[in-house]
C-alpha positions as CSV (number, residue, x, y, z in Angstrom):
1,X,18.5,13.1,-18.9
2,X,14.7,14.2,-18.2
3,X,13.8,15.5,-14.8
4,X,10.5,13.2,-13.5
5,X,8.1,14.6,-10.7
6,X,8.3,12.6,-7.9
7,X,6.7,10.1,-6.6
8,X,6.8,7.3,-9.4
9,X,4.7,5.1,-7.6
10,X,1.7,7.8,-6.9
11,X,-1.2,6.6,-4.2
12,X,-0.8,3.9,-1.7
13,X,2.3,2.2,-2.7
14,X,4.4,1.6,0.3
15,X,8.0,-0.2,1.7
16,X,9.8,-0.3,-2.2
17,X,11.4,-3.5,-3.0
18,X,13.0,-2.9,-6.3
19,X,15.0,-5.5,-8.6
20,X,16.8,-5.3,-12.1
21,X,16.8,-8.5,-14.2
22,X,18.5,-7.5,-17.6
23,X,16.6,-4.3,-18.8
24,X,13.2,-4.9,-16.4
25,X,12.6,-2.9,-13.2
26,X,10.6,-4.5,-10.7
27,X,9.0,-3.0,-7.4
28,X,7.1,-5.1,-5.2
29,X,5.2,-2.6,-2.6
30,X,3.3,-3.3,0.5
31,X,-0.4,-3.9,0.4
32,X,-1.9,-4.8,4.5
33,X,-5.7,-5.5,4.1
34,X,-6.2,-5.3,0.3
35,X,-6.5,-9.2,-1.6
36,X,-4.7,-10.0,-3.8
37,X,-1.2,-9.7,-2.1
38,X,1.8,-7.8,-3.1
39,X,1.6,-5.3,-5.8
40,X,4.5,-5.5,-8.1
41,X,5.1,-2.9,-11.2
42,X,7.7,-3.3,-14.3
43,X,9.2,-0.8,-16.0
44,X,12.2,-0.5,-18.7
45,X,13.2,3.0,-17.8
46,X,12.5,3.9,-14.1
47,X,10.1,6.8,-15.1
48,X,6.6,4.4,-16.2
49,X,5.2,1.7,-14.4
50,X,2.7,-0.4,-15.1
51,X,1.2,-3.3,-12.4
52,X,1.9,-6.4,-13.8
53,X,0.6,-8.8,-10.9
54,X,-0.3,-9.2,-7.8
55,X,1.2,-13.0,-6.7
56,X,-0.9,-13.9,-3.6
57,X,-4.5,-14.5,-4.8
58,X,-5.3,-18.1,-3.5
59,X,-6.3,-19.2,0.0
60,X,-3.1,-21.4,-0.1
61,X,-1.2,-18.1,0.0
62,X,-3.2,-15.7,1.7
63,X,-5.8,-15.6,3.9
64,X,-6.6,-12.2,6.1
65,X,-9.8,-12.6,7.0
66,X,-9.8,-11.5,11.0
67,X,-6.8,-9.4,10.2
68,X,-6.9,-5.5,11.8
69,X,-6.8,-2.1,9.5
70,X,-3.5,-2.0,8.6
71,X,-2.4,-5.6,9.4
72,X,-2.2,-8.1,6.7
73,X,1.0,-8.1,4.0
74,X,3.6,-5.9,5.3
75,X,7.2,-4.4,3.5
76,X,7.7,-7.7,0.8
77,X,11.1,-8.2,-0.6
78,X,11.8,-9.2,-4.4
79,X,14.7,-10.8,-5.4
80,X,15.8,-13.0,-8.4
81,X,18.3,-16.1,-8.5
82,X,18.9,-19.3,-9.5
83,X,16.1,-18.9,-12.5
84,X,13.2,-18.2,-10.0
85,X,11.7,-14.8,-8.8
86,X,11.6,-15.0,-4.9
87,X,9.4,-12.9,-3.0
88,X,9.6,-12.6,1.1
89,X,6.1,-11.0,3.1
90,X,4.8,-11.2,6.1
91,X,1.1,-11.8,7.1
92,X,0.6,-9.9,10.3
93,X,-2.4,-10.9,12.7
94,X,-1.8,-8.5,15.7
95,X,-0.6,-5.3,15.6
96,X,-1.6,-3.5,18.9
97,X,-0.5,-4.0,22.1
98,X,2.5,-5.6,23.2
99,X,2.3,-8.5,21.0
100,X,2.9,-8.6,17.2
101,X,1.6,-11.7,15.4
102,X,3.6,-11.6,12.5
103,X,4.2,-14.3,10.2
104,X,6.9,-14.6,7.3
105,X,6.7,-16.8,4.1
106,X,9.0,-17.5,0.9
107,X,6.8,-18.3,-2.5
108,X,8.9,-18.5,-5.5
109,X,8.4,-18.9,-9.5
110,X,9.6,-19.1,-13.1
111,X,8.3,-15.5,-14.3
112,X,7.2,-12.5,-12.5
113,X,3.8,-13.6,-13.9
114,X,3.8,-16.8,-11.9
115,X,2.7,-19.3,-11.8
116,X,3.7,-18.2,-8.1
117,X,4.6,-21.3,-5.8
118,X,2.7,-22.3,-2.4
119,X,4.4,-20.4,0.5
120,X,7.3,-21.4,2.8
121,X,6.7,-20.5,6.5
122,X,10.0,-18.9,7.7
123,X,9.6,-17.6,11.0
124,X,7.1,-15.4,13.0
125,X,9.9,-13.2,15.4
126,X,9.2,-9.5,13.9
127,X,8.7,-8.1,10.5
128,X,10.4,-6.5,7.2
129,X,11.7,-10.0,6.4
130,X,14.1,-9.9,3.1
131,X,16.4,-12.8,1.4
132,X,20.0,-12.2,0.5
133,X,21.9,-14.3,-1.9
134,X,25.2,-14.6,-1.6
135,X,27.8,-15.3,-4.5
136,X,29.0,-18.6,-2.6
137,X,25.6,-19.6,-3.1
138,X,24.5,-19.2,0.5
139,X,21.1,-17.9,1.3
140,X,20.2,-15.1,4.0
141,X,17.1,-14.1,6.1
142,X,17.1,-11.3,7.9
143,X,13.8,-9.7,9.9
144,X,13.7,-7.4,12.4
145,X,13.1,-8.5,15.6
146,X,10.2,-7.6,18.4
147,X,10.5,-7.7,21.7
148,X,7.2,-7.1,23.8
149,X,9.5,-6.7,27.2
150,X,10.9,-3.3,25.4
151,X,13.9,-4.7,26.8
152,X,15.9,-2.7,25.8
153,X,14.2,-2.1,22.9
154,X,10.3,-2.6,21.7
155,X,12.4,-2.9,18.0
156,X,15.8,-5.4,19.3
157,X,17.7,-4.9,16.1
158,X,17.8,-7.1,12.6
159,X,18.2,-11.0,13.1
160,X,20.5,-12.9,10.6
161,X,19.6,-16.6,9.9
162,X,20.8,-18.9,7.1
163,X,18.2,-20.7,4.9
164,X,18.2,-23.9,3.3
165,X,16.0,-24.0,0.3
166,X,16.4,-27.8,-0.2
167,X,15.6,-28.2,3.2
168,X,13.1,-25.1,3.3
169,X,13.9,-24.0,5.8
170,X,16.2,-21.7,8.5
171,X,19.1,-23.1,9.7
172,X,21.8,-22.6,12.0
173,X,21.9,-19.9,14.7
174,X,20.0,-16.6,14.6
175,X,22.4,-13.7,15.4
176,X,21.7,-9.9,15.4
177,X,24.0,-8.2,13.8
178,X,22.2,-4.2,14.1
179,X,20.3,-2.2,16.5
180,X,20.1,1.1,14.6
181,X,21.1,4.3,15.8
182,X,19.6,6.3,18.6
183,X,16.5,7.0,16.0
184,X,15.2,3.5,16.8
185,X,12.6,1.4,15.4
186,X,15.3,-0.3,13.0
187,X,13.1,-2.4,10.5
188,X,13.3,-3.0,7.1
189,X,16.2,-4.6,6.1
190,X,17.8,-5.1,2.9
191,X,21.4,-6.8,2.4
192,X,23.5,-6.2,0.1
193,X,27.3,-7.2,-2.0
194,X,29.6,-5.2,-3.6
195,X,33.4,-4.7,-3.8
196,X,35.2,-1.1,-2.8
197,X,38.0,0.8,-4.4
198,X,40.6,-1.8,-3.1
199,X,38.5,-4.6,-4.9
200,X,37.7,-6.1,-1.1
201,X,33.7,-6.8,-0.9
202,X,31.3,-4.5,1.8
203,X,28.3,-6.3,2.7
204,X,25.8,-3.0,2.8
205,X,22.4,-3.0,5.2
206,X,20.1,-0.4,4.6
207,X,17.4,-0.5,7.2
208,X,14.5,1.6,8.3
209,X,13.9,3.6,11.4
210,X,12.0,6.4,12.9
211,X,9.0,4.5,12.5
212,X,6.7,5.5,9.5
213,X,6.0,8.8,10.2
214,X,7.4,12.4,9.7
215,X,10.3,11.2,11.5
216,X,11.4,8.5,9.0
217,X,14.5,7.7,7.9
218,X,16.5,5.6,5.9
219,X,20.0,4.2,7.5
220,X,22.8,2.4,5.8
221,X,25.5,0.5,7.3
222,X,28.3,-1.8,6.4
223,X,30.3,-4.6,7.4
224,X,33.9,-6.7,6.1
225,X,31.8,-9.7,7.3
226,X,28.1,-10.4,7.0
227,X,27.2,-11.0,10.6
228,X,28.9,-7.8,11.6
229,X,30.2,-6.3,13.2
230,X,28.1,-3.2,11.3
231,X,29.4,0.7,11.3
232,X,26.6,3.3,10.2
233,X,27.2,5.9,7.7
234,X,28.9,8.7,8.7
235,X,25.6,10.5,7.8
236,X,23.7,8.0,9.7
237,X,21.2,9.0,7.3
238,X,21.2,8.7,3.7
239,X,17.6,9.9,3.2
240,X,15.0,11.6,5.5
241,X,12.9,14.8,5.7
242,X,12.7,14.6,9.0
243,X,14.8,18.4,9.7
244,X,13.0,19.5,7.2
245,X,9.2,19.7,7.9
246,X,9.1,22.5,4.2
247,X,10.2,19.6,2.4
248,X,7.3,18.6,-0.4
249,X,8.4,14.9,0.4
250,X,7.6,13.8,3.6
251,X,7.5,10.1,5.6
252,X,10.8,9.4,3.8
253,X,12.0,6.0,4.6
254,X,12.0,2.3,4.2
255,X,13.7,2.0,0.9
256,X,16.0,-0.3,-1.5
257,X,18.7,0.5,-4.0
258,X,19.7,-0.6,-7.7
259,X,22.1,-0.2,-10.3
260,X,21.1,0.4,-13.9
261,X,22.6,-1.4,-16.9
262,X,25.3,1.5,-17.2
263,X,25.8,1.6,-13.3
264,X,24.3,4.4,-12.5
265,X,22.2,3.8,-8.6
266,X,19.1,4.7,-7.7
267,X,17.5,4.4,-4.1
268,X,13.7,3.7,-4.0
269,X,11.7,4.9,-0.6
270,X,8.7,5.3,0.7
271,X,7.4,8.6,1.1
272,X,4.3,11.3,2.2
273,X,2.9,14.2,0.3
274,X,0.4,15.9,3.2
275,X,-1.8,18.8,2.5
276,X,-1.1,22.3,2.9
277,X,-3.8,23.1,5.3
278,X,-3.6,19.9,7.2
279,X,-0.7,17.5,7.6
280,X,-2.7,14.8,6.1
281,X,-1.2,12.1,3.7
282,X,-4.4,11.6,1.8
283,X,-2.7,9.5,-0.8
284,X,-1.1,7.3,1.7
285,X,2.2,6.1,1.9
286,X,3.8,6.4,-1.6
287,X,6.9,5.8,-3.7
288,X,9.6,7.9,-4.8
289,X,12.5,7.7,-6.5
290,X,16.5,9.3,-5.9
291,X,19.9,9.4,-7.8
292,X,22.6,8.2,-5.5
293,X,26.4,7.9,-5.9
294,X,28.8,5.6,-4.5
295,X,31.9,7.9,-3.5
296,X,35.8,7.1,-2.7
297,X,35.1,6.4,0.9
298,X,32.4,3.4,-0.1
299,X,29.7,4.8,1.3
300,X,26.3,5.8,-0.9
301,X,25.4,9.1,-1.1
302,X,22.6,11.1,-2.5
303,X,24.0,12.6,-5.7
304,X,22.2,15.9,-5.5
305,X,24.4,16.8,-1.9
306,X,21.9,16.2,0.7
307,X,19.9,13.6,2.3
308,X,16.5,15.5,1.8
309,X,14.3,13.4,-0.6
310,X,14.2,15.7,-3.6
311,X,10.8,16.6,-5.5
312,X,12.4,16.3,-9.4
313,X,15.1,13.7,-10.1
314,X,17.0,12.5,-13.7
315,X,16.1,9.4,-14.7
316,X,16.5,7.4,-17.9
317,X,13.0,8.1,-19.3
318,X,10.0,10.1,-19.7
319,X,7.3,10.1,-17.9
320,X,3.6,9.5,-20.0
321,X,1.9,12.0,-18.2
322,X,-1.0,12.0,-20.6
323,X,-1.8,8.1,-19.2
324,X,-1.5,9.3,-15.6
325,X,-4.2,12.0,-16.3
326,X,-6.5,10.0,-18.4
327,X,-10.3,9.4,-17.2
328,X,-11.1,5.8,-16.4
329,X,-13.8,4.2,-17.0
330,X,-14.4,0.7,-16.2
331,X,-16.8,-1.6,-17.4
332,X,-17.7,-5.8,-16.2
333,X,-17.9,-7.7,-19.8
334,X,-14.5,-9.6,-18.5
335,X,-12.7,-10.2,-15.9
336,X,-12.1,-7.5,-13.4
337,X,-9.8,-4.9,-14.2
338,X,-6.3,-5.2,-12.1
339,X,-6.9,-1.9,-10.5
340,X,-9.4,-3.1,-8.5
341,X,-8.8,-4.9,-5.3
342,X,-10.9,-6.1,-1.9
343,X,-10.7,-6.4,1.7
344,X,-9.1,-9.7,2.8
345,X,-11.1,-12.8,1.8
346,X,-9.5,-15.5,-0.5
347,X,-13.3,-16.6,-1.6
348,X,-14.0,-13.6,-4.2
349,X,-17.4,-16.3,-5.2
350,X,-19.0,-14.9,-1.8
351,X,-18.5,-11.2,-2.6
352,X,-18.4,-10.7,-6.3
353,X,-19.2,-12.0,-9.2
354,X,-19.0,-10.8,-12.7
355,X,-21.9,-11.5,-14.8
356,X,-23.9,-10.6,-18.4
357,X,-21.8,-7.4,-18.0
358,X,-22.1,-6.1,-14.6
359,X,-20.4,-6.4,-11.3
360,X,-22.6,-8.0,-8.8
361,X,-21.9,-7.6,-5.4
362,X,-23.5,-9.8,-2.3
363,X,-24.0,-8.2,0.4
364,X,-21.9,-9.6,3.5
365,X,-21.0,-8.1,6.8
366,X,-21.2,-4.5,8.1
367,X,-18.6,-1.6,6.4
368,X,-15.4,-2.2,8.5
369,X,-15.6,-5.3,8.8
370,X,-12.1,-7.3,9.4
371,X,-13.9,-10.7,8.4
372,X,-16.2,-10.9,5.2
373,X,-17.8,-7.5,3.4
374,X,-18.3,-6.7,-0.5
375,X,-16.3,-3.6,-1.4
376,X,-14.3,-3.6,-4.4
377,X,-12.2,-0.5,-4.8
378,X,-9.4,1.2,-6.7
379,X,-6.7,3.5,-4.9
380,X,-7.2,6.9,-5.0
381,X,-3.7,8.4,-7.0
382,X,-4.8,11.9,-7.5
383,X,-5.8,15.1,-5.3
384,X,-8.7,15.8,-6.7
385,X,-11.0,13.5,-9.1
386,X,-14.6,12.3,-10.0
387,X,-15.8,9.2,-9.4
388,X,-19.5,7.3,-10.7
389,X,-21.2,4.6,-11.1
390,X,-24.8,2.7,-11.2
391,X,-26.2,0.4,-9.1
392,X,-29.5,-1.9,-9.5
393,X,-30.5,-2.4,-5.9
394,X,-33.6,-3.7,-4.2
395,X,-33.2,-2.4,-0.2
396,X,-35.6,-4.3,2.1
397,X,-35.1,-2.5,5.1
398,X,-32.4,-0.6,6.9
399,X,-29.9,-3.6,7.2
400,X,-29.3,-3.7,3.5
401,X,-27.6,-1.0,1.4
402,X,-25.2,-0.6,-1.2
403,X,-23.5,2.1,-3.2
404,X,-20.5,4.5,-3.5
405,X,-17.7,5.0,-0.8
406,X,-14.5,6.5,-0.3
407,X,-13.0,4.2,2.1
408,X,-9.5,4.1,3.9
409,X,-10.7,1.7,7.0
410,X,-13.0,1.0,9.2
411,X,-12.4,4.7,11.2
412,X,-12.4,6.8,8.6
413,X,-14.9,6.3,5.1
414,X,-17.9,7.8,3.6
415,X,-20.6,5.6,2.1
416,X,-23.5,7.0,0.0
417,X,-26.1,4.0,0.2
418,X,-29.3,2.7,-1.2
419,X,-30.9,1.2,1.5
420,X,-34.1,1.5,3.3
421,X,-36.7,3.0,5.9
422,X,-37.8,0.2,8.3
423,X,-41.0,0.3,6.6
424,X,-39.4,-0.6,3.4
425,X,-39.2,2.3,1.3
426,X,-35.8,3.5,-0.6
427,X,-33.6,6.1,0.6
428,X,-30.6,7.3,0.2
429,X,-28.3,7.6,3.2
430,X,-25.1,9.0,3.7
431,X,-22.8,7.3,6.5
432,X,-19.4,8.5,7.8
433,X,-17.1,7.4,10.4
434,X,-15.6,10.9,10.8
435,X,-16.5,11.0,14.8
436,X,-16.8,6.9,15.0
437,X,-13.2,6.2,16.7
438,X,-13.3,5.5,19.7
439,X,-16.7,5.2,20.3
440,X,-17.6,3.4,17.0
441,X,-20.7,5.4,16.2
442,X,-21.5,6.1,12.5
443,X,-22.4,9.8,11.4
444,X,-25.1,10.4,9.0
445,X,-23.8,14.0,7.6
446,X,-27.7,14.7,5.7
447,X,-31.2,13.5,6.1
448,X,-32.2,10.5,4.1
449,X,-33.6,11.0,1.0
450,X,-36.3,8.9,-0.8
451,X,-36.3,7.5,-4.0
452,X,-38.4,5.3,-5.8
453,X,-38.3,1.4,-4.9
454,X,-37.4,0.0,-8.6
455,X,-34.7,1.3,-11.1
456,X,-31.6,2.1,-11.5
457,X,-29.4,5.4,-9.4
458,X,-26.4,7.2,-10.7
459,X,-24.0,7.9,-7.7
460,X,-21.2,10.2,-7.7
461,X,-18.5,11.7,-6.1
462,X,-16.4,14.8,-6.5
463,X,-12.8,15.5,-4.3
464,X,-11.1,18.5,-4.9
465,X,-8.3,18.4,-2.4
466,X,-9.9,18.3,1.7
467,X,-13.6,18.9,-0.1
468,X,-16.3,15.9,-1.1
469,X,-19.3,16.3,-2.2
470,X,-21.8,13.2,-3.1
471,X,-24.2,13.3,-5.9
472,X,-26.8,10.9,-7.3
473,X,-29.5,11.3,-10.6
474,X,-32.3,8.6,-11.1
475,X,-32.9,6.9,-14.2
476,X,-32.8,9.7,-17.2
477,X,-31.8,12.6,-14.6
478,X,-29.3,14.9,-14.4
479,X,-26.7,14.3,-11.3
480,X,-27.4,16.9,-8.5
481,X,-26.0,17.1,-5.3
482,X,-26.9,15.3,-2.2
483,X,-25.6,16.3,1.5
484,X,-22.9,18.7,2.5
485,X,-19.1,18.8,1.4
486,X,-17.2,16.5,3.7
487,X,-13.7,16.5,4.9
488,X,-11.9,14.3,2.1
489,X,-9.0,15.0,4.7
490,X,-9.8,12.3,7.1
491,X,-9.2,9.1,4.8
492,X,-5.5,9.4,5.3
493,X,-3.7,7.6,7.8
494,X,-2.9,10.6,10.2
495,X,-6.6,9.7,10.7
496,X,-7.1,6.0,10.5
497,X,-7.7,5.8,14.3
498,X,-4.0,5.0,15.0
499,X,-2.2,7.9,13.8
500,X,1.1,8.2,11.1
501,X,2.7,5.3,13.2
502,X,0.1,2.7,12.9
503,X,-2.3,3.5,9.8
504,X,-0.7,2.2,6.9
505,X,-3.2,2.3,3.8
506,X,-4.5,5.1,1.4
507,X,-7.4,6.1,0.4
508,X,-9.6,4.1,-2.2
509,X,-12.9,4.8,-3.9
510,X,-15.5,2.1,-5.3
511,X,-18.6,0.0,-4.5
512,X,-19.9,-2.0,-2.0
513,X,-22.8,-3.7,-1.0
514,X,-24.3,-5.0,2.9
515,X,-26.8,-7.2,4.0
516,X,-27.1,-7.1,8.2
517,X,-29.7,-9.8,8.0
518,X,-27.6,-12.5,5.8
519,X,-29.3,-13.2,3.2
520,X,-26.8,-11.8,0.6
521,X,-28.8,-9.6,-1.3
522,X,-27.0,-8.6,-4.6
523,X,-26.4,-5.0,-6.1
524,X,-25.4,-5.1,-9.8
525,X,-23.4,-1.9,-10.8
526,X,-23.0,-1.2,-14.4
527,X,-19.3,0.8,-14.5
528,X,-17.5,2.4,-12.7
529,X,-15.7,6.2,-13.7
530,X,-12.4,7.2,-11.9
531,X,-11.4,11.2,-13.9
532,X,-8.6,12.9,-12.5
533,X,-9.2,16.3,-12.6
534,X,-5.9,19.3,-12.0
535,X,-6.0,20.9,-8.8
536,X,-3.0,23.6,-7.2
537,X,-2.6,20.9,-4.6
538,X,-1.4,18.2,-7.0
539,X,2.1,17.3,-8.1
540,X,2.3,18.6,-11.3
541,X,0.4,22.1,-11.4
């Protein structure tokens, strides 16, 4: 079989949920702040994936406005049964602190297209909340479970609950069947069926812990019975880099497992890729992809002898690497292209609109912003890339501006505006959050520059690697540079104001618009470019 480059899932693609039906792959991945909810990709050979939907996109559903960095839709779960595609997430509300807000829902439908049902609220006592289904027909729920006391453990172990869809809802008594090794942090659970060599069924759990940074971990355990009692692998293990900080896969953790038509098994997991000169995930948390092997003593094991994620793995296909290097380059004569996403908000009419073949954006609240702001962005998937666009934009004053930016939350972006002086006239302005956290000051890297008051202004951006540099070219100009190269580094989560353990995201690149006055003034952009470019630092030079 052909060796694929790992990850599969390249740029923020987090917590793997992966499901066969028949010859389709499915993955649903995490996706916090970013509307619509859920990003789920299909593929016939486990090598090229293309997203297919995103479920959540109605109020009904999903509604983050007021939700943290980082908060929002957390490790979904994607299973199939009974005719009907069911997918488990959790909104959280809270993160910080002591407390977790954290609240878990069922929606359900006939295709992985939808129509996607209305959700079911479950429960709100911790995360990572998946559904089993039993081959009695008996449903599962299993989270795990937070306790703010740390008593004994901040993470108390994975609750069991059985649920009754007629009823819709958990019944019966919660029980918790695993508290993890001495890692800790157990989270993400997945349960699983399946007989052993003396035809006798295991019920598997394959959980998460060492929290979600360089210390990661997946850990597998089994059980005669489903509430337990649970033994751990005698690896404890069954993937993790974390002994081996060399490794090019980092952050490996949270995953799933499935069986291909001709039962071969392959685990899914999240997973790093930091700089060389930094440990910086730039691309966020994404996913990758190992051969496993079920061996005479019933316990999965990576087939390639270790538990260290590895960099190249056989899989049925072959990758298209000519698509994952092709330039972008979007235009607004439809509707807009699934690549892009927003922050939060339900009410896309009070941010975007697409109209007479542009993207107009209304101006809303500040950059940052956990309520209401106009950015529409795409993830960043590669190292090192160009990015451009044109915006029509009529600044006022200061409080109104919109433009480029590469954006991973509200401590860590860069924004090249059109805006204005307080006396009116056009500038451009470049604003980073590089020094912002904790004292929430913006940086201004460069002196404003002034431009005309009418027409239209290129913007660009080029990253190569830790380096970007912002450009711009009035109407019938040549691009030329404006400001000094920035450290592209600092839109990754070791820098999102929390750290590895509590910045979740990835980096993303697009436009935005503000208006600090409220009067929605609107910004109409013409397209939008996104051209990979090779660089040493990415995965396959």
């Amino acid at each position: 079989m052909p060796k694929l480059t790992n990850p599969i899932l390249p740029g923020f693609n987090p917590d793997p949920s992966i499901l066969r039906v028949g010859e389709d792959y499915y993955i649903a991945t995490s996706t916090f702040e970013w509307y619509p909810g859920v990003q789920i990709h299909h593929s016939r050979d486990l090598a090229n994936w293309e997203l297919v939907t995103r479920p959540l996109t109605r109020k009904s559903q999903l509604d983050m406005r007021g939700d943290p960095d980082s908060c929002g839709i957390w490790a979904p779960c994607l299973s199939y049964a009974d005719g009907l595609f069911w997918l488990i997430y959790t909104d959280v509300k809270r993160k910080d602190g002591s407390f977790k807000d954290a609240h878990n829902y069922l929606v359900t439908a006939p295709s992985i297209e939808g129509p996607w049902s209305d959700p079911i609220y479950m429960n709100s006592s911790g995360f990572d909340p998946s559904l089993f289904h039993d081959d009695d027909g008996r449903k599962w729920f299993v989270n795990m479970l937070w306790d703010h006391r740390v008593r004994p453990l901040l993470f108390a172990g994975i609750a069991l609950q059985e649920y009754d869809h007629k009823a819709q809802k958990l019944v019966g008594p919660v029980r918790n069947i695993y508290k993890g090794t001495d890692l800790k942090l157990v989270e993400g659970p997945h349960l699983y069926k399946r007989n052993g060599k003396d035809g006798r069924p295991w019920y598997y759990l394959m959980t998460a812990e060492g929290g979600t940074g360089y210390d990661h971990a997946i850990t597998f355990a089994r059980s005669r019975n489903i509430d337990g009692p649970y033994e751990t692998h005698p690896e404890k293990y069954v993937v993790t880099a974390k002994d081996s900080p060399l490794n090019k896969l980092q952050r490996a953790g949270h995953g799933d497992w499935v069986e291909t038509p001709d039962g071969k098994t392959y685990i899914v997991h999240l997973t790093g890729r930091p700089t060389t000169q930094k440990r910086r995930c730039v691309l966020g948390r994404e996913t990758a992809i190992q051969e496993a092997e079920w061996r005479d003593d019933d316990w999965l094991w990576l087939k390639h002898g270790t538990n260290v994620p590895a960099l190249e793995v056989e899989v049925p296909g072959t990758r298209d690497e000519a698509r994952y290097w092709a330039e972008r380059r979007y235009v607004f004569d439809g509707a807009l292209d699934k690549d892009f996403q927003w922050l939060r908000t339900p009410e896309t009419e009070r941010i975007f609109r697409l109209e007479n073949g542009k993207l107009r954006l209304f101006g809303r609240e500040s950059i940052g912003s956990w309520f209401e702001q106009a950015l529409v962005a795409r993830r960043q998937t590669h190292f090192s890339f160009d990015a451009e666009t044109s915006v029509d934009f009529v600044a006022t004053d200061e409080r109104t501006m919109a433009g480029l930016v590469a954006y991973y939350g509200r401590y860590n972006f860069f924004y090249l505006a059109v805006t204005a002086h307080a006396d009116g006239q056009r500038e451009l302005l470049i604003m980073s959050s590089e020094a912002s956290f904790p004292d929430g000051r913006l940086q201004f890297p460069a002196a404003a520059v002034t431009v005309p008051n009418e027409g239209k202004i290129k913007l660009a951006l080029t990253i190569r690697g830790p380096r970007l540099q912002f450009f711009y070219g009035l109407e019938g100009e040549a691009l030329q540079p404006i400001g000094p190269v920035l450290d592209a580094s600092i839109l990754s989560d070791e820098c999102g104001g929390h750290a590895e353990h509590g910045s979740f995201t990835g980096a993303f690149v697009g436009m935005a618009a503000h208006d600090l006055n409220g009067t929605a003034s609107r910004a109409d952009f013409d397209y939008f470019l996104y051209r990979p470019q090779h660089d040493p630092s990415d995965r396959y030079d």
